[in-house]
C-alpha positions in Angstrom: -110.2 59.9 -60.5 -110.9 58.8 -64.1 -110.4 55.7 -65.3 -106.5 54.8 -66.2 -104.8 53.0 -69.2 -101.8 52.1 -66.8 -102.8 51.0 -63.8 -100.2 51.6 -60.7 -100.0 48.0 -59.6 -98.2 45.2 -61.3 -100.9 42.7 -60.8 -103.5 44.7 -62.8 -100.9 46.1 -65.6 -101.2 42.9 -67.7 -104.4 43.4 -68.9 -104.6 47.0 -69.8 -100.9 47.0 -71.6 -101.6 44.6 -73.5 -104.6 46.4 -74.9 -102.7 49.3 -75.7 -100.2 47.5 -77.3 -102.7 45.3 -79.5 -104.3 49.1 -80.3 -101.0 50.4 -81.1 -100.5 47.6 -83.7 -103.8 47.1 -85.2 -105.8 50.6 -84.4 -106.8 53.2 -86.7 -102.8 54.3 -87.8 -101.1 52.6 -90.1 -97.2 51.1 -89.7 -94.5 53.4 -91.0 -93.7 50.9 -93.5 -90.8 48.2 -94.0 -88.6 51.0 -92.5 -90.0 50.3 -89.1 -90.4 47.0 -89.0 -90.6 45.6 -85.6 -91.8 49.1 -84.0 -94.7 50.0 -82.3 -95.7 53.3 -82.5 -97.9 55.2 -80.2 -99.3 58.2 -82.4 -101.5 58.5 -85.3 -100.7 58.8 -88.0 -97.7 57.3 -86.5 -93.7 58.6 -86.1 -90.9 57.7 -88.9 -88.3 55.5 -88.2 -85.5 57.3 -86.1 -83.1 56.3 -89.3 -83.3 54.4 -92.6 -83.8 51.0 -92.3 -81.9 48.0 -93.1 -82.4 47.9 -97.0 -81.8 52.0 -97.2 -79.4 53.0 -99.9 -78.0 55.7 -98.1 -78.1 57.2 -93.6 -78.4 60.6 -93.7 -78.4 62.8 -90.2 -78.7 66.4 -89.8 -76.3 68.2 -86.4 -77.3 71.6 -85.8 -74.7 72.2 -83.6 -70.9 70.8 -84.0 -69.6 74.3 -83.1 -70.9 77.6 -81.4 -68.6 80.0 -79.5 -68.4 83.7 -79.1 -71.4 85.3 -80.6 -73.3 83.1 -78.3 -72.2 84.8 -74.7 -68.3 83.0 -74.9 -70.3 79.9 -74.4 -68.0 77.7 -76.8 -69.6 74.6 -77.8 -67.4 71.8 -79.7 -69.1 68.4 -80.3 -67.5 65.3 -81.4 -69.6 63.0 -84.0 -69.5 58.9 -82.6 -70.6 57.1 -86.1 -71.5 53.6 -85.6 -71.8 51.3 -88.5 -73.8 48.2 -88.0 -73.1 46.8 -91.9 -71.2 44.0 -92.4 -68.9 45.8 -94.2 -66.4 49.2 -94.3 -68.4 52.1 -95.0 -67.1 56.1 -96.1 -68.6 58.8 -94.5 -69.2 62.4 -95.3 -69.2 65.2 -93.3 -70.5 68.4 -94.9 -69.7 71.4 -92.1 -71.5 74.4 -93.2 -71.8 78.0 -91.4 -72.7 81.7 -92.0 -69.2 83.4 -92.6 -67.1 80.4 -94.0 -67.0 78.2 -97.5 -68.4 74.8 -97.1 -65.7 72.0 -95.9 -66.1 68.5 -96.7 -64.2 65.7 -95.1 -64.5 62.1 -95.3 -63.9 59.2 -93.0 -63.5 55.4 -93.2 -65.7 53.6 -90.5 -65.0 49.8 -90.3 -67.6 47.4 -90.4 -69.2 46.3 -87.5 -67.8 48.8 -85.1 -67.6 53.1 -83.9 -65.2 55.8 -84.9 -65.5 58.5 -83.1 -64.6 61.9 -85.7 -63.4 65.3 -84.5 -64.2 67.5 -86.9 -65.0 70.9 -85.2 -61.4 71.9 -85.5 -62.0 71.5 -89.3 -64.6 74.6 -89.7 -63.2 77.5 -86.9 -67.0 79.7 -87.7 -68.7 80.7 -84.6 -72.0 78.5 -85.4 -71.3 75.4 -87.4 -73.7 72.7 -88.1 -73.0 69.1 -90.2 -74.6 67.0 -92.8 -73.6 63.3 -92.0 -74.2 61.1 -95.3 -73.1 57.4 -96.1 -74.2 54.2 -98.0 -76.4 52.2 -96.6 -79.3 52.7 -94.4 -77.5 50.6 -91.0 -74.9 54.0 -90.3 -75.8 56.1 -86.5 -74.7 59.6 -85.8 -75.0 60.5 -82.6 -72.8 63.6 -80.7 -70.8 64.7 -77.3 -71.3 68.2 -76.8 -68.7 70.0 -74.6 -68.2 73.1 -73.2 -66.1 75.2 -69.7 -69.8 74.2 -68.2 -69.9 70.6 -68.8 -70.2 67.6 -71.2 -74.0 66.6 -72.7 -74.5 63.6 -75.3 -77.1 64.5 -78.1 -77.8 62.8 -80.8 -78.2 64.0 -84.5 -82.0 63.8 -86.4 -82.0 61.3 -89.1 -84.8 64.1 -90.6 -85.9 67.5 -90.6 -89.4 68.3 -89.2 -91.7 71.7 -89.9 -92.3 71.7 -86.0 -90.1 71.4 -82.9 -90.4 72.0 -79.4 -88.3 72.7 -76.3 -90.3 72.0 -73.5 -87.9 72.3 -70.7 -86.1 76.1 -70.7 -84.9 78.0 -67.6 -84.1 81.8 -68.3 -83.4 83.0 -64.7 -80.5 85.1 -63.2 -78.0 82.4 -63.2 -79.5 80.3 -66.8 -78.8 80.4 -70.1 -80.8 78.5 -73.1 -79.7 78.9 -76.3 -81.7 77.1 -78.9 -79.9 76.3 -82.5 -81.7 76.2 -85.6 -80.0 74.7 -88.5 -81.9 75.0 -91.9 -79.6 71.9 -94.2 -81.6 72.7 -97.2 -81.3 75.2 -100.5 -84.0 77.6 -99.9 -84.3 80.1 -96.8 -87.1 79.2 -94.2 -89.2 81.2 -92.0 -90.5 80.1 -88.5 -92.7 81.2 -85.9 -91.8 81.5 -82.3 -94.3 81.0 -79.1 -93.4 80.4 -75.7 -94.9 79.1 -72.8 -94.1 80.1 -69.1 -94.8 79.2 -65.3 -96.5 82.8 -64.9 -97.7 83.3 -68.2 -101.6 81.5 -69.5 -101.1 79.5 -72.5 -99.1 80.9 -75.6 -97.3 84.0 -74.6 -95.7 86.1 -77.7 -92.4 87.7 -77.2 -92.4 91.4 -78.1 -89.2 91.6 -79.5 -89.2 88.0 -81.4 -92.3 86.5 -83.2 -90.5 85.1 -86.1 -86.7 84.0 -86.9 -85.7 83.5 -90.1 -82.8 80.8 -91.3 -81.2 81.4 -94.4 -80.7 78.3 -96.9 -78.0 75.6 -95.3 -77.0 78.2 -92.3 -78.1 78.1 -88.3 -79.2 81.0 -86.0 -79.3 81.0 -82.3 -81.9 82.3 -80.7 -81.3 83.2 -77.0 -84.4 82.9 -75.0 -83.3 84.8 -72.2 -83.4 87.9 -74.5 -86.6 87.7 -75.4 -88.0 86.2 -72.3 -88.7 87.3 -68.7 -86.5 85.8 -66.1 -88.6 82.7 -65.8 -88.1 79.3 -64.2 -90.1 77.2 -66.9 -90.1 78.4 -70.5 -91.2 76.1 -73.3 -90.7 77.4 -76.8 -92.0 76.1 -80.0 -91.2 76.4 -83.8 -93.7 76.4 -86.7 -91.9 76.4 -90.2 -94.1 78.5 -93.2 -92.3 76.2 -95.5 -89.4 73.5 -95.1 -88.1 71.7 -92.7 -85.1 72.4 -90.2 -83.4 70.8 -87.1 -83.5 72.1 -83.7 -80.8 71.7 -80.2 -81.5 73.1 -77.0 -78.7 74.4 -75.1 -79.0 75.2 -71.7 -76.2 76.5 -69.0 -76.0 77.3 -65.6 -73.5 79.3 -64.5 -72.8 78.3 -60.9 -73.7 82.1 -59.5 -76.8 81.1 -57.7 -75.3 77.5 -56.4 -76.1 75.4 -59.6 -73.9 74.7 -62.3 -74.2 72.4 -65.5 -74.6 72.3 -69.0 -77.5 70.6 -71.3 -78.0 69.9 -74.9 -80.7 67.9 -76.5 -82.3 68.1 -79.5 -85.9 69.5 -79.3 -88.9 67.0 -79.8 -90.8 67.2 -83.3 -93.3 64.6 -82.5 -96.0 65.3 -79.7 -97.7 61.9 -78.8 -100.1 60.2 -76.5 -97.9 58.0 -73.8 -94.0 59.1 -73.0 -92.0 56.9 -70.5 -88.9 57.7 -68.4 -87.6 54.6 -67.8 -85.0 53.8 -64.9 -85.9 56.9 -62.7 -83.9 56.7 -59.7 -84.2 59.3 -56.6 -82.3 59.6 -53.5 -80.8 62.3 -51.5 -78.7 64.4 -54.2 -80.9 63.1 -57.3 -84.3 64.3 -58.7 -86.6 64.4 -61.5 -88.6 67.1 -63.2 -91.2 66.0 -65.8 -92.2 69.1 -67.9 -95.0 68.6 -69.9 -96.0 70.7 -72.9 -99.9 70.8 -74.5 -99.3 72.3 -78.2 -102.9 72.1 -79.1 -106.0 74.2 -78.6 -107.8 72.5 -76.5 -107.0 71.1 -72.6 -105.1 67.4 -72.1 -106.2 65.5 -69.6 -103.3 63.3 -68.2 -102.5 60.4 -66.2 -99.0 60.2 -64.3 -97.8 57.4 -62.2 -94.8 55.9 -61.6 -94.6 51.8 -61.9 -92.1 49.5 -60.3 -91.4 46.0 -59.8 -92.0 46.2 -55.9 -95.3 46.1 -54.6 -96.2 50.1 -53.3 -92.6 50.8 -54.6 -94.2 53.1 -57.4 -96.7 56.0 -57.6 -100.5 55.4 -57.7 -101.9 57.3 -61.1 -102.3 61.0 -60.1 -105.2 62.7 -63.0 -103.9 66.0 -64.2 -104.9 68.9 -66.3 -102.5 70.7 -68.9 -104.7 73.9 -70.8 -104.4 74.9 -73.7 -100.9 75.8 -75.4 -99.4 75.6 -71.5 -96.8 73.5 -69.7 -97.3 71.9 -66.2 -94.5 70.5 -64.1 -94.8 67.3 -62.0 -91.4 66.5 -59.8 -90.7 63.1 -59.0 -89.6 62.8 -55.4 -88.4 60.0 -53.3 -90.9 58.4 -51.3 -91.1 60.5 -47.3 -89.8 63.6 -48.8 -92.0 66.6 -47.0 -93.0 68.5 -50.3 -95.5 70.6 -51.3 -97.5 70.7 -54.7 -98.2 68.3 -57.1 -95.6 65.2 -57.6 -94.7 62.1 -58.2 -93.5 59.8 -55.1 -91.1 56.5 -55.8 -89.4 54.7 -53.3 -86.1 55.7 -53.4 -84.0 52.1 -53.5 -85.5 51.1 -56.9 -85.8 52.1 -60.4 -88.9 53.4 -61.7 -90.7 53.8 -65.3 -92.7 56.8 -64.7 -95.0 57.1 -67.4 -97.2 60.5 -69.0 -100.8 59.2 -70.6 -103.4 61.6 -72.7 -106.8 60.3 -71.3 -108.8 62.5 -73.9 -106.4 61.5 -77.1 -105.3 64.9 -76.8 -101.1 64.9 -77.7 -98.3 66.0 -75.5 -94.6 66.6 -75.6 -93.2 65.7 -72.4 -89.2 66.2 -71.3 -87.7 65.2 -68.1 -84.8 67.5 -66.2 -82.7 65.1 -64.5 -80.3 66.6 -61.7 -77.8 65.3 -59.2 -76.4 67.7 -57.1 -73.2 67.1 -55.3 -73.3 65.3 -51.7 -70.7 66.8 -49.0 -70.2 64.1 -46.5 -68.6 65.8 -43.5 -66.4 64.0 -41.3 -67.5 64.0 -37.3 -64.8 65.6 -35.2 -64.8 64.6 -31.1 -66.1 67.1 -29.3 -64.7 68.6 -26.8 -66.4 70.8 -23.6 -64.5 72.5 -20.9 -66.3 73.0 -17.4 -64.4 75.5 -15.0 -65.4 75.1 -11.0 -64.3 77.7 -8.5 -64.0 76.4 -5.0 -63.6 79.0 -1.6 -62.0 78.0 1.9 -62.4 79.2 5.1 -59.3 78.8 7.1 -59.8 78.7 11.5 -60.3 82.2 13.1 -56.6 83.5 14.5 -56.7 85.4 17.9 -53.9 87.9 18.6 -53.4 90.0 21.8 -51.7 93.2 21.8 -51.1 95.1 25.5 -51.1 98.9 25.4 -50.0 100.8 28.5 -52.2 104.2 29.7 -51.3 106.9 31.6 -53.0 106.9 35.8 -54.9 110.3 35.7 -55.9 109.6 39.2 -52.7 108.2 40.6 -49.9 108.7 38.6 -48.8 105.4 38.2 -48.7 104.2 34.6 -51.7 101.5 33.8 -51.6 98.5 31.6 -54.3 96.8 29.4 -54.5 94.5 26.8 -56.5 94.1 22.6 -57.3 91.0 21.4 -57.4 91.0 17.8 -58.9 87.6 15.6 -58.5 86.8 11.8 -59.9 84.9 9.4 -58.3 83.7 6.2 -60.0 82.8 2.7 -59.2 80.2 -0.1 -60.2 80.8 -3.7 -59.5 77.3 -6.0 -60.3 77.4 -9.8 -61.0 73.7 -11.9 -61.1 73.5 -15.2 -62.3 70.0 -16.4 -62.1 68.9 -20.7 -64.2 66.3 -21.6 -63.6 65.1 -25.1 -66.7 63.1 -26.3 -66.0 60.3 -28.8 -67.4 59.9 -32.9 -69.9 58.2 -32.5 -70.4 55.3 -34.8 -73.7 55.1 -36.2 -73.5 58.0 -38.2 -76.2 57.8 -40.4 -75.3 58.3 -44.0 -76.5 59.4 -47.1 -79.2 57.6 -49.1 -77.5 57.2 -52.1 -78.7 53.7 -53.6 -76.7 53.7 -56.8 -73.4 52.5 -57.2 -72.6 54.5 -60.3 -73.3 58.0 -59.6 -71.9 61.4 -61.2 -70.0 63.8 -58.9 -72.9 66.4 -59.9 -74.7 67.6 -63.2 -77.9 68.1 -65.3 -79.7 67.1 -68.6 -82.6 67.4 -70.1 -83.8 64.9 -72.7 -87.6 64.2 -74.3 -88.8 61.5 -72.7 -89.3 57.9 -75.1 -92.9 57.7 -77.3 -91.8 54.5 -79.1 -91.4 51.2 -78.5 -89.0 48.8 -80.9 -87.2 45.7 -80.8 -84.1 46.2 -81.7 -82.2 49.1 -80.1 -78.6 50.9 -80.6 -77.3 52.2 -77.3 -74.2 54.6 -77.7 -72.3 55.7 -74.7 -69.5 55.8 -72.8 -67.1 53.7 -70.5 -63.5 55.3 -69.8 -62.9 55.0 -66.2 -64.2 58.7 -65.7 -67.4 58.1 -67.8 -69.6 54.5 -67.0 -73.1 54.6 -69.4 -75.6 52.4 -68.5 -79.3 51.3 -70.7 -82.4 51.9 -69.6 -84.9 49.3 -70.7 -88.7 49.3 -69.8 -90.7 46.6 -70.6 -94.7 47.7 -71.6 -96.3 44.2 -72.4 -98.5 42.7 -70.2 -95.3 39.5 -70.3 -91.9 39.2 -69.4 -89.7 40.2 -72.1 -85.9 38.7 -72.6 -83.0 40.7 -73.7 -80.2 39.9 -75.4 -77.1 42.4 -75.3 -74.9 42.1 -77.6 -71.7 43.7 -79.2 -71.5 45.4 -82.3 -69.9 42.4 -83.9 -72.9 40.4 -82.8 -71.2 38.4 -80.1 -74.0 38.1 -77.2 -73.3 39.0 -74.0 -76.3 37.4 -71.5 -80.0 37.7 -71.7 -81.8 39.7 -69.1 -85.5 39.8 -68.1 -87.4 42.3 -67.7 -90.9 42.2 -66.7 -94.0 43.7 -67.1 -94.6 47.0 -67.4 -91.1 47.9 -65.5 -88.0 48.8 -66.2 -84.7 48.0 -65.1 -80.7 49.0 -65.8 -77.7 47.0 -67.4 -74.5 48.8 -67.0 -72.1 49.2 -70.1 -69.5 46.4 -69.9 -65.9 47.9 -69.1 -64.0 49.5 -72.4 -67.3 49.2 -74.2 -68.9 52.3 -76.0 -71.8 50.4 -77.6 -74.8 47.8 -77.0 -76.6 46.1 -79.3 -80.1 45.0 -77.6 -82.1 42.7 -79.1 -86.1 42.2 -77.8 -88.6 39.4 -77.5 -91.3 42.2 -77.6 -91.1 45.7 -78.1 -89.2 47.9 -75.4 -88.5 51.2 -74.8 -84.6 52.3 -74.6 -83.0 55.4 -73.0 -79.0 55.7 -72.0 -77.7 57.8 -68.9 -73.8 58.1 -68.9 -72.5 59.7 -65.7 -69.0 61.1 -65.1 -68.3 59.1 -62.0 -65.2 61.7 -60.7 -66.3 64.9 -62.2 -69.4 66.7 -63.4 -71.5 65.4 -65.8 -74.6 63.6 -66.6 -76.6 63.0 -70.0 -79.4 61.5 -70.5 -81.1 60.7 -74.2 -82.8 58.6 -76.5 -81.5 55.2 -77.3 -81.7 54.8 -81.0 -84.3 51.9 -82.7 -82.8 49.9 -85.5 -85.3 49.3 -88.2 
């Protein structure tokens, strides 16, 4: 096995994190300027901020998808927009909706300062595809979305940018799946892209016959449905490559419930391959698993290093060194620890959270996206049980002996002649038993092993996995009784780091530790939507919000705040 940049034991992980992180900050790429300012970033040349930063005249965010409906199969779509303004004062926002068939409609809304407003505006623009253009002053105003639909409810957020190259790692095109991928173009001019996919039984870039280009007309979406174009396959990546400007992509994937699974996804594709993504918070156990689907866009192999680090000794994965070729996707389950399965994968111990992390050992970059899924857990009751024996018995009564005289006639002297039969009998008994037994529950029923206290009912998402470490994050979720969001944090110094969580008024809640090269999970509190987390060192952020009665799960990006 080569030599790896994060080792699988905590005792050795301080010394090579904090190499990467000193390379991250002083190597060969250069900081994104003020924008990012506190963020360490793992690529070179190095990403954007995720938004405008603090001294930004204006926040700008691009939604491809606030409404799709019956020209995509009668899978209606609606999304809800969640603006949170972190300025110390009341901000206007203004939503442009924009589609193929309708006029543009613009509607503004007054967000107060220091606080979220959640805006339902797909009502406003009845098209079957509408996308949004999210502006306001100032650079400290998030957009982020909840996608809903008759197959479930997803969280996705809006891109802050447009990008001349996206890619959807994770697809699934088989009898009972649906992807739909929406691009939205938000500028003047019309835009040309070119389409490549990737599949389990397919080597490297396979071209689809009937779709090698899509074209998106100026400040319009199309939908392209991969299923069309593409064999019934369980693993389909697909990637976009403008000719000229820039657009926004979601993935929307379904499952229909025909084969046993059922669920919806939306993300937004991933326009940034890099050299290290982390999942942190991974959590297995007997209805919940992890797929890591990682994607090589480039023309020459990637070399890879996957393991899975904890804070208990032997709780994680040891590094397992992996090959991705050329313009191909590999998957890697994680699994819990004892789990008889075949193939390649990742093993964590199933009672504690896990950072599972993707490394390029030959600098070669990689998109990497995680399908989470929890499947419902029917817990039967134990009836008694009952068994019925049936016996048959047979008695011999005594013999009985009976005599009967009988009177012949004298041949030889005339006289009459008496004798006498003796006759015996003997009687039999037949007795039938039937015996119940009823055998008691017994009660040391094993259970379950489900170790967290908040889980969905059921569900699925699919989210990139995090290639950026800040300070300061924005976490955006949900807690509603039905819906409980929690933050993901994971720690990649080689020291402890201390978070405070905060409100959006800036009123702290506690400081938590977490510590090196782990991650750990902080519930929302009750009746709050959003977190402000504030770092010692730079961290890495995702947010899972679970639908604790029904089914639903998301999964996505936390967002940095420059």
């Amino acid at each position: 096995m080569r030599a790896w940049k994060w080792p699988a034991r905590i005792v050795i992980l301080a010394v090579v994190v904090v190499a990467l992180v000193l390379d991250s900050q002083f190597g060969d790429s250069e900081p994104s300027g003020d924008d990012g300012a506190g963020e360490v970033v793992l690529d070179d040349p190095g990403h954007p901020p995720l938004a405008a930063g603090r001294d930004a005249l204006t926040s700008t965010w691009y939604c491809p998808t606030i409404r799709t409906g019956s020209l995509d199969a009668g899978n209606l779509t609606i999304a809800d927009l969640w603006v949170t303004n972190l300025q110390a004062e009341t901000t206007t926002v203004t939503v442009t909706l924009l589609s193929a068939t309708d006029r543009p409609v613009v509607l503004t809304r007054v967000v107060g300062a220091r606080s979220m407003a959640r805006l339902e505006v797909a009502d406003d623009l009845r098209a079957d595809r509408v996308s949004a253009i999210v502006e306001a002053p100032g650079g400290q105003v998030f957009v982020t979305r909840q996608m809903v639909n008759a197959a479930g409810i997803d969280d996705a957020g809006c891109a802050p940018r447009a990008a001349t190259d996206w890619i959807v790692a994770a697809g699934d095109t088989q009898r009972d799946a649906n992807e739909l991928i929406q691009v939205f173009n938000p500028f003047p001019d019309d835009v040309v892209l070119d389409v490549v996919f990737a599949t389990e039984a397919e080597s490297g870039q396979y071209l689809a016959a009937d779709l090698q280009t899509v074209v998106v007309p100026a400040r319009q979406a199309v939908v392209v449905s991969v299923g069309d174009v593409v064999r019934r396959r369980e693993v389909v990546s697909t990637r976009f490559t403008s000719r000229g400007g820039g657009v926004v992509v979601d993935r929307m994937q379904f499952y229909d419930g025909s084969e046993g699974r059922s669920g919806f996804a939306a993300s937004l594709a991933v326009s940034e391959p890099s050299f290290t993504w982390v999942q942190p918070g991974v959590v297995v156990d007997d209805g919940t698993s992890a797929i890591l689907h990682i994607h090589n866009p480039n023309d020459v192999a990637a070399e890879i290093d996957v393991a899975a680090l904890t804070s208990v000794a032997f709780g994680g994965s040891d590094p397992i060194a992996l090959s991705v070729p050329a313009h191909d996707t590999l998957v890697v389950p994680v699994v819990a620890a004892g789990v008889l399965t075949e193939g390649v994968r990742i093993e964590i111990d199933p009672v504690i959270d896990a950072s599972v992390v993707v490394e390029s050992a030959n600098d070669v970059s990689l998109v990497v996206e995680v399908e989470y899924i929890v499947d419902e857990i029917v817990v039967e009751e134990p009836v008694p049980t009952t068994t019925t024996t049936t016996s048959t018995t047979t008695t011999t009564a005594a013999p009985e002996t009976s005599t009967t005289p009988t009177t012949l006639d004298g041949e030889e002297t005339g006289d009459e002649a008496t004798t006498s039969t003796t006759t015996t009998t003997t009687t039999t008994t037949t007795t039938t038993t039937t015996t119940t037994t009823t055998t008691t529950i017994p009660e040391d029923v094993e259970p379950p092993v489900i170790v967290r206290e908040v889980r969905a009912n059921s569900g699925t998402a699919m989210s990139g996995l995090i290639s950026r470490f800040a300070e300061s994050w924005l976490v955006v979720g949900s807690v509603d009784g039905e819906v409980v969001s929690a933050a993901l944090i994971h720690n990649p110094s080689a020291n402890p780091v201390d978070v405070v969580v905060g409100r959006l008024d800036g009123t702290a809640i506690e400081t938590l530790t977490v510590d090196a090269g782990v991650s750990i999970r902080r519930l929302l509190p009750t009746g709050t939507n959003a977190l402000l987390l504030d770092a010692s060192g730079p961290v890495a952020v995702m947010t899972i919000s679970e639908r604790v009665a029904s089914e639903g799960v998301a999964l996505v990006t936390a967002l940095p705040v420059g």
